[in-house]
C-alpha angles and dihedrals in degrees: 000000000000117000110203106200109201138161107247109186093207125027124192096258088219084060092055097048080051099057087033083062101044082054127055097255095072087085097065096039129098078248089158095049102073086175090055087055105048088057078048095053095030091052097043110101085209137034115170121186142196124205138184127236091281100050102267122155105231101157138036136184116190113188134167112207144161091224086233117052115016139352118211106218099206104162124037115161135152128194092256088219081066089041120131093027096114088255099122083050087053100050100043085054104050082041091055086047096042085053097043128281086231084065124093115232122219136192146169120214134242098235082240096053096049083102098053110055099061091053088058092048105273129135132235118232124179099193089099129132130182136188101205118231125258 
């Protein structure tokens, strides 16, 4: 199987839910909300995909950046069948490209995937805050 990795600037959001179920994000995603998606998709400054040979989409990365300072990775999922492939590690690095090596990239991690970052080079860092949404 080839993996092509490309930044698509729009994605169908129905697509998205659809990859967002097959990984483990799409338990903590407005997946039902396909409106809710589509502000998600249209607003993000990169969206990097991987697809199989037919054309599937089995990973996503969604980031907001300045394209100078810092990108934000705020969606990182992979179809779990396609999991430990090397394909998260893929699309957080042609993200961080796509947004500027000179940004920082930030991330906040899935509680299922803190195991996961530092394995692929990443390091921790404790000075986060957060307002939840309502």
């Amino acid at each position: 199987m080839t993996t092509t990795y490309s930044r698509e600037p729009v994605i169908a959001a129905a697509e998205f839910a659809d990859v967002l179920n097959r990984s483990t994000l799409g338990q903590r995603r407005p997946v039902d909300d396909l409106s809710r998606l589509e502000g998600m998709i249209h607003h993000a400054d990169v969206i990097v995909t991987a697809r199989d040979d037919a054309g599937l989409l089995i990973g996503v990365s969604r980031a907001i950046s300045d394209f100078h300072y810092c990108t934000y990775l705020s969606d990182l999922a992979v179809d779990e069948a396609y999991q430990r492939q090397g394909i998260g590690k893929q699309l957080i690095g042609k993200t961080h490209e796509f947004a500027g090596l000179n940004t920082t990239l930030i991330l906040l991690s899935a509680p299922a995937a803190r195991e996961y970052y530092p394995q692929i080079g990443m390091q921790h860092h404790d000075g986060c805050w957060i307002i939840p949404a309502q």
